[in-house]
LOLUM-164500 format. One record per residue (C-alpha): x, y, z. Coordinates in steps of 0.1 Angstrom, whole numbers, plus 2048, in hexadecimal, padded with zeros to 3 digits. Layout:
N
XYZ ...
END
This chain:
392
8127B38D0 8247D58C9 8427E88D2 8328058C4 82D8268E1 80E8298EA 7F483E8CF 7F78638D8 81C8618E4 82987C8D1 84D8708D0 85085D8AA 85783F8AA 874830894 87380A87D 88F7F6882 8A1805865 8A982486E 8CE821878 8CE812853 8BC832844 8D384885A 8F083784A 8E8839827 8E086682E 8B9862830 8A8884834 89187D84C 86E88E84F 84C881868 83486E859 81585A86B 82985888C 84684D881 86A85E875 86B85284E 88885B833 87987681B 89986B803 8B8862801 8C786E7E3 8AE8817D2 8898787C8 88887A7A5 8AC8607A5 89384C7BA 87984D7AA 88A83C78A 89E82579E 87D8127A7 87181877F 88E80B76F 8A07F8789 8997EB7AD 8917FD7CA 8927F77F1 875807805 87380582B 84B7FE832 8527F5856 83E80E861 81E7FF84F 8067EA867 80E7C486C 7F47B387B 7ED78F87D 7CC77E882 7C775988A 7A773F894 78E72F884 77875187E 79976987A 78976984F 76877185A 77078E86F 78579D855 76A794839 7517AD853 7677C3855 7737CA833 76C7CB80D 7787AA804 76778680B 78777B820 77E755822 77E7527FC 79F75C800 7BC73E7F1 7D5732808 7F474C7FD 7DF7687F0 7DC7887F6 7BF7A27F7 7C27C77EC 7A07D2807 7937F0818 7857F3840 76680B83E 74E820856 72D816853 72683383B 73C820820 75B83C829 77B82782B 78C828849 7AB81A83A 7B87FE81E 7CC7E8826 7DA7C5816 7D07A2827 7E0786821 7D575F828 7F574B838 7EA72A842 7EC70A827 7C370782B 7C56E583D 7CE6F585F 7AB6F5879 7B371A880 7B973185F 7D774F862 7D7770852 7EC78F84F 7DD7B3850 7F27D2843 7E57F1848 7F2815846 804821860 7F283C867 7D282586B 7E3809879 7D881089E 7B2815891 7B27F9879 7BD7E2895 7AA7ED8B6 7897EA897 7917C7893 7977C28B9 7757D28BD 7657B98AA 77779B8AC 76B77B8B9 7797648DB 78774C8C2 79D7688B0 7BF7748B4 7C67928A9 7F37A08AF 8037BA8A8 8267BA899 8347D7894 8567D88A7 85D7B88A3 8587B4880 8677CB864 8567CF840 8727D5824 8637DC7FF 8797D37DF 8647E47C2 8707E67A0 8767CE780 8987C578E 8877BA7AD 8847917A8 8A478D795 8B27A07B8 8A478C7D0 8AA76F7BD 8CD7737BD 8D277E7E0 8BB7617F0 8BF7487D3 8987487D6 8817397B9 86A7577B9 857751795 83873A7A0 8317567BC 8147687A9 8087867AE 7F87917CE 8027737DB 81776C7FB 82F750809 84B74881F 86C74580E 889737827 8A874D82C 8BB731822 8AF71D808 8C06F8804 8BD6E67EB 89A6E07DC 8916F97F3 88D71C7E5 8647217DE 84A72C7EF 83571E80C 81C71D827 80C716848 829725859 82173687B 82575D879 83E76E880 85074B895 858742873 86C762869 88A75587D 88F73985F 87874A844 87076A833 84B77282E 84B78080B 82E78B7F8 82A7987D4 81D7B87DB 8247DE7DA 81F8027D5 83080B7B4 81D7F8798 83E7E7791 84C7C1796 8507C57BB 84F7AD7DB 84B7B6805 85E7A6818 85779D842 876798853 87C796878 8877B8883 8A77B1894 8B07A586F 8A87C1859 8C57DA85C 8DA7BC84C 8C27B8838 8BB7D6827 8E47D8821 8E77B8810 8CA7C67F9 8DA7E37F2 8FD7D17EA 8EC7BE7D1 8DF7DE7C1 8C07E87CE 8BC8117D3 8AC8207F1 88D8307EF 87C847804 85885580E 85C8717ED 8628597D5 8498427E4 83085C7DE 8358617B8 83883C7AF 8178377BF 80785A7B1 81384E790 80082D794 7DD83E7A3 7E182F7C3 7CD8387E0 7DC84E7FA 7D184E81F 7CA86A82C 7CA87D809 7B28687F3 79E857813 796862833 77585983A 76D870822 76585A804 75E8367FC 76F81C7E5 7568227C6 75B84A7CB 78483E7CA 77B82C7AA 7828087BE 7647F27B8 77D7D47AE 7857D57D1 7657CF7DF 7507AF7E0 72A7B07E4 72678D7E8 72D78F80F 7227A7826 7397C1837 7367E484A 72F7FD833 71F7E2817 6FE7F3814 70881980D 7238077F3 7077F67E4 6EF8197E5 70B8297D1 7128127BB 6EA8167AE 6E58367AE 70B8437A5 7278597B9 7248777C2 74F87C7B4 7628627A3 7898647AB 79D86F787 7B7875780 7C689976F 7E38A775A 7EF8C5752 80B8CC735 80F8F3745 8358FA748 83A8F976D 81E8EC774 8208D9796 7FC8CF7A9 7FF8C47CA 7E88B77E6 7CC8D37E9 7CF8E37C9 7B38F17BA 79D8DF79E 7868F8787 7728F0770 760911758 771928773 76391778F 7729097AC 7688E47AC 7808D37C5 7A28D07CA 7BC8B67C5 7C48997DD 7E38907D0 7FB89F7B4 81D8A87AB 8378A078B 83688377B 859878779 84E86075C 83A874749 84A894750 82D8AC757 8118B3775 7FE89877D 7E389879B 7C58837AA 7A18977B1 77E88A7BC 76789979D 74589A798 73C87A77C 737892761 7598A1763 76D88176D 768873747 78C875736 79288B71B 77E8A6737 7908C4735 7978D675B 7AC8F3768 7C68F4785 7CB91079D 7F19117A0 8029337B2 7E49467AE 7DE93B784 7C9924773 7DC90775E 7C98F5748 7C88D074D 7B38B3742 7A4891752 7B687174A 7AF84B74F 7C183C76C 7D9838770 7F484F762 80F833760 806810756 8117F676E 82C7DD762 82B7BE77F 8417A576C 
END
């Protein structure tokens, strides 16, 4: 279920914390349908908050889909990169949906929910808001009598706490014991933990479960120590201000995009869209050959023979120098692409940007030139990503 407008209502629609973002002087801006905080304070500030300290990210706009039965894994295993039924009880899969061509439609993160000795298994799908719609009426598509597939958004709110702060935080504030919780792995935490009572666990019915629980999974979109937490959405304005009285910053949509640019993470819309496939985007850990899936055999075609492009990553040390979304990428005074991604690296202090390249230039050490107002920059190839992650 959804309280979502219908798609193609040109009105945007609003998560339930945006009297909270109002409060705290969000600058607003569209963003996939919905009205989103650019920043608050400024992006850079932001931007370090979440490096140094702990930051709070509203990601209630993001897909939340849940899908039970006894063949809920098997649809999701045709349906995407990852062999859902090996999945654990807890964990969670980093996955992309694709078009028969091998062109991803959209990644997304599933998640397995039940305790494994339930006759019907449970899972939770998050994809990007701007997909969301797709990704869901797909599954619907395909889906079999025994499967039920709802959607959530409206009734459920998505709150992100990133940053190496982030456990000690919520620790404090919920008195949870959030250490055993490994990474890309899920749980339900209750709101208020007795004694003996303050891990992890499962089997819980989604999102009933919220009204005594929190959902929280160790996942995120920074690199850093971070966890997502799924709260029921009349809760989440209270919330999100007890968070930020114990410290946490909030972060908007800019500062979202440089922690993640930083990282090399995959864009929708920018990186994908339909466009390339996970091994041109340089994410064959993500996908699992041993099961078979839409999109398996032109995977497994490029895979022999090689992509076309490989996704790199670029930096310049020009003074200046910003590249942004569609800049140009020359190589010996060529045009070769452009850029799908760039701007400053807060951390690093200098241009940094993401570009689909033919093999032989995407080999670090390569050395490239950006177009920026009308000159050529020099630049050079770099491993992925720019910033090493630091998880805890």
């Amino acid at each position: 279920m959804s309280a979502d407008p219908a798609p193609g209502t040109a009105e945007l629609r609003r998560t339930p914390l945006y009297e909270f973002h109002r409060r705290h002087g969000a600058h607003f801006v569209p963003f996939a349908g919905w009205e989103m905080p650019l920043y608050y304070s400024s992006i850079l500030a932001e931007h370090r908050a979440v490096r140094t300290g702990v930051g709070l990210f509203d990601v209630s706009h993001m897909g939340i889909l849940s899908l039970a039965g006894a063949h809920a894994a098997d649809l999701l295993a045709r349906r995407t990169t990852a062999n859902v039924p090996l999945l654990a009880p807890g964990q969670v899969r980093y996955t992309f949906l694709l078009e028969s061509s091998g062109g991803i439609v959209d990644d997304l993160l599933v998640s397995r929910l039940d305790r494994g000795d339930e006759l019907a298994r449970t899972h939770l799908a998050v994809p990007n808001a701007g997909r969301a719609d797709e990704v869901e009426e797909i599954l619907r598509q395909h889906r079999g009598p025994d499967t039920e597939i709802a959607r959530w958004n409206g009734k459920v709110a998505l709150l992100a706490l990133q940053g190496p702060r982030s456990r000690a935080l919520l620790e404090g504030v919920f008195g949870w014991q959030l250490g055993p919780l490994a990474f890309y792995h899920a749980a339900f935490f209750p709101a208020a933990p007795g004694p003996g009572e303050a891990g992890g666990t499962l089997g819980r019915p989604f999102p009933a479960a919220l009204a005594e629980t929190t959902l929280v999974s160790r996942t995120g979109y920074t690199g850093e120590l971070g966890y997502e937490l799924f709260v029921p959405a009349e809760s989440a304005d209270v919330l999100a201000e007890r968070l930020v009285a114990a410290g946490a910053t909030p972060i908007g949509l800019g500062a979202r995009d440089s922690l993640r640019l930083e990282k090399g993470y995959l864009l929708s819309g920018q990186e994908f869209h339909r466009d390339h496939t996970p091994i041109e985007a340089g994410q064959d850990r993500f996908v699992d050959f041993a099961h078979e899936f839409v999109g398996r055999p032109a995977l497994e075609k490029q895979r022999t023979d090689g992509p076309a492009v490989r996704l790199a990553g670029i930096e310049t040390d020009a003074p200046g120098a910003i590249p942004r979304h569609g800049t140009p990428v020359r190589a010996n005074g060529t045009e070769i692409t452009a850029a799908t991604s760039g701007g400053i690296s807060p951390t690093l202090g200098r241009g940094i940007a993401l570009a689909y390249l033919p093999p032989p230039l995407a080999v670090p050490g390569t050395s490239v030139a950006l177009e920026i107002r009308g000159r050529e920059v020099p630049a050079r190839v770099v491993p992925l990503p720019f910033v090493p992650a630091k998880r805890g």
